[in-house]
Steps between C-alpha positions, in 0.01 A plus 500: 500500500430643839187414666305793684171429685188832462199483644248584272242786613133382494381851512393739230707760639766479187837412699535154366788268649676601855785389648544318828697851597173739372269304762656562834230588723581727756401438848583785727360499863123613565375578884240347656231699605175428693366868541213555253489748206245760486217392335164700391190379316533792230365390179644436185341845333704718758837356498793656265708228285709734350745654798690165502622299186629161513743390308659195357239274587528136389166320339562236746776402766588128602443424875749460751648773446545883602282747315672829443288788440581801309327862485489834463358819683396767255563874582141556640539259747693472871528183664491448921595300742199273550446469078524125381491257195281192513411223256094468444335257327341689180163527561561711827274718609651670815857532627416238754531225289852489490659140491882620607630868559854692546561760672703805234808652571491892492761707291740671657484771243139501304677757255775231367421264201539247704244579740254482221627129426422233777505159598354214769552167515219225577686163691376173302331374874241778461372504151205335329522116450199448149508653202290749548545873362631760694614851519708727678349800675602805629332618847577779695434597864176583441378181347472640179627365178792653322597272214463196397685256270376242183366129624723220521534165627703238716550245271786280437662473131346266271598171409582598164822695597729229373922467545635582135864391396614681218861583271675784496391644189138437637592712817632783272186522357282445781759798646429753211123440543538552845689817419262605247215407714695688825523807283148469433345478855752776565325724245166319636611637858556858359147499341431403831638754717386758250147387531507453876648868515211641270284316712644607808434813344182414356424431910616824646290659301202313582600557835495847464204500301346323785609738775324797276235315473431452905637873497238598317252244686593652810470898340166340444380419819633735685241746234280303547508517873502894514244507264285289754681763768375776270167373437428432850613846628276651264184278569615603882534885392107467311378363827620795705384750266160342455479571882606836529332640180133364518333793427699530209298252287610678156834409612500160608343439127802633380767305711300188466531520103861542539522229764372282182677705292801367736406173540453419132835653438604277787422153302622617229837567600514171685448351168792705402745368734371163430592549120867686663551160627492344174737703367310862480783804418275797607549479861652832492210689328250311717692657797506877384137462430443345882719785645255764295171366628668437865581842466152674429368274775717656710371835393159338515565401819639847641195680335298307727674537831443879433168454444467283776679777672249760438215283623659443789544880546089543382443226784706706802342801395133356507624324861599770634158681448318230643697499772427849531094414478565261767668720717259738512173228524686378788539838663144557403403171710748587789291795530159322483633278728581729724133620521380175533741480818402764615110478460580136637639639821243724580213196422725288750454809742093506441459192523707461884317857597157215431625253638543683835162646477393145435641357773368827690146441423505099555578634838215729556317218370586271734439764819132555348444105459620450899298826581166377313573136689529673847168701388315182413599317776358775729199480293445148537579399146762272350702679216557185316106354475383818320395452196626817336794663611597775214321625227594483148595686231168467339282620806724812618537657828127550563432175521384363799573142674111373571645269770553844721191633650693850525770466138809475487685734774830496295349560162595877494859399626554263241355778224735752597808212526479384122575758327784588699746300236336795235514734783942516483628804308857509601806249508593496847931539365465685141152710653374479122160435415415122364167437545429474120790285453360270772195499308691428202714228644241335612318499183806336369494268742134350381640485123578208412906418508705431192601151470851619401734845590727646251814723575442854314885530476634099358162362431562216729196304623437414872189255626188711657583295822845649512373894479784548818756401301395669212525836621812433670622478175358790335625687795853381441513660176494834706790434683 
């Protein structure tokens, strides 16, 4: 009898007995690394499990020893330099509970079957010490998830595994059942291969489901966003021709129906494209009919800008009349003004021809005080301590002083000296007769003054106080 010693497989994996030779371990060399891998704090919802499969993953592995780690990159995905496989405690929430990491080796050629196939190798120093369940995980440079393997543990085997000792006819039979049960996980591994292929299939087209999907999510928003565009340059495009068509009222009735016409169709096509996110298939006809009304705005909007053409054209026409009117008003008042000058100057010319005969007169009058003094003092009388020294207005030139025994020797003199102002007929520079505008002036001087002067020509105000000033300025308007 020969005596043969199997270990006995505590696992519900189907293998049964192994030799000593069937559980080498392998324990290739692993570098030691102390950079750290790139981490994010992406959420479950937005990682992708399906561009990385693991396979041949063991329900639990005994420690102290290597862990080797086998997977495979689908056809939608292409690894980097800075990608990495951890081991996370299940339960993670973010790639930055890792407990141990390795760094992966890129392919030289990602086109090659066995590019797709992969391997990395955890050292026994680094991994997990409790039984707790873990998972390996897939992360790429970006901190995002990639794939991720079924739980497992760190467990050694139980105490049940017991050393059997057994004949030879025993060992033949345990040998066909092994065979039988050999051929059976083989046909258990095709099953398997065929179902990880359908779902690898299953997964690219998820994955390209998905990608339609944010296509079309992205289709969405950008319509949405040039239907805001849209909307605003039309609410933009009311405003403007409110402005420049307010006598049009009938008009502005119209465009602000359609501008709820607009609106209304507005909302409802933003309901649309919500619905086109859900998986609405009339995009296309939704288009056309957007392209139609975008078009007869357009024509809308070109009707307008010839009607606001014409108005403009009404508007030069009526300008250029009024500046016509104004033209000729201002000629008009270029020629009043230059009366007014004129009749200005020759009051400025009166009124220095009276001055002169002003000052004229005060010196008469002062000749006839010093020759009435002289008189009095040969007389014997003091001019100043008479009681009346000229008569008034009221008593005329026959009246008499009654503190003269004789009258008034001067009386006559001063009769025939006060009307002399009424008595000049001719201006001593022009030779024109102004004796009725003297009488006139001053008339106008006894009125009483405005408390305010207007210009005749701008219809500025100037102060009554200021009257120099004011016709300074009306006599600028002459020059």
């Amino acid at each position: 009898m020969l005596e043969l010693m199997f270990l006995k497989c505590s696992c519900s994996c189907g293998k049964g007995l192994f030799s000593p030779k069937e559980l080498r371990l392998r324990t290739p060399t692993m570098e030691e690394t102390v950079e750290d891998p790139p981490t994010s704090a992406v959420l479950l919802d937005h990682c992708h499990f399906s561009q990385v499969i693991f396979n041949s993953v063991e329900k639990f592995y005994v420690p102290g020893g290597d862990v080797t780690c086998y997977y495979t990159l689908t056809q939608q995905f292409i690894p980097r330099r800075k990608d990495w496989i951890g081991i996370f405690r299940v339960g993670w929430k973010t790639t930055r509970e890792y407990y141990t990491f390795m760094w992966v080796s890129l392919p030289v050629d990602l086109n090659s079957h066995s590019a797709k196939q992969q391997e990395v190798q955890f050292k026994a120093y680094y991994l997990p010490k409790d039984d707790e369940y873990y998972q390996f995980c897939y992360v790429d440079q970006d901190g995002v998830v990639r794939g991720a393997s079924i739980p497992f543990q760190f467990r050694p085997e139980n105490e049940e595994d017991i050393l059997v000792v057994t004949t030879q006819g025993e060992v033949e039979e345990i040998e066909q059942r092994n065979k039988e049960l050999c051929k059976e996980n083989q046909e258990l591994k095709d099953t398997c291969v065929s179902l990880q292929k359908q779902n690898s299939d299953t997964q690219a087209e998820l994955h390209k489901t998905q990608e339609e999907l944010e296509i079309l999510k992205s289709t969405a928003q950008k319509l949405e966003q040039e239907a805001k565009a849209q909307k605003d340059g039309w609410e933009t495009e009311l405003l403007q021709l409110k402005e420049q068509n307010q006598k049009m009222s009938s008009e502005n009735e119209k465009m602000g129906v359609r501008v709820e016409q607009l609106q209304a169709q507005l909302s409802t096509r933003e309901k649309e494209m919500e619905k086109l996110v859900q998986g609405d298939q009339d995009k296309t006809e939704q288009l056309e009919r957007l392209n139609k009304e975008n078009s007869q705005l357009l024509l809308t909007l070109t009707q307008q800008k010839e009607r606001q053409k014409k108005l403009e054209q009404t508007v030069e026409e009526k300008l250029k009349q009024e500046e016509t009117t104004t033209l000729k008003k201002q000629q008009a008042l270029k020629d009043e003004n230059a009366g007014l000058s004129k009749k200005l100057s020759e009051n400025k010319i009166i009124y220095d021809a009276l001055q002169k005969e002003k000052e004229r007169l005060e010196r008469e009058n002062d000749l006839l005080k010093r020759e009435n003094s002289r008189l009095l003092s040969y007389m014997g009388l003091d001019f100043d301590s008479l009681p009346y020294q000229a008569p008034t207005s009221d008593q005329g030139g026959a009246g008499q002083n009654p503190a003269l025994v004789y009258g008034n020797p001067y009386s006559g003199i001063q009769e025939s000296s006060a009307p002399s102002l009424l008595a000049v007929k001719k201006c001593p520079t022009c030779k024109s007769d102004f004796a009725g505008d003297i009488l006139d002036f001053t008339s106008e001087q006894q009125r009483p003054q405005p408390l305010c002067l207007s210009c005749p020509i701008c219809d500025k105000t100037f102060p009554a106080k200021e009257k120099q000033i004011f016709e300074d300025h009306v006599f600028c308007h002459s020059l």
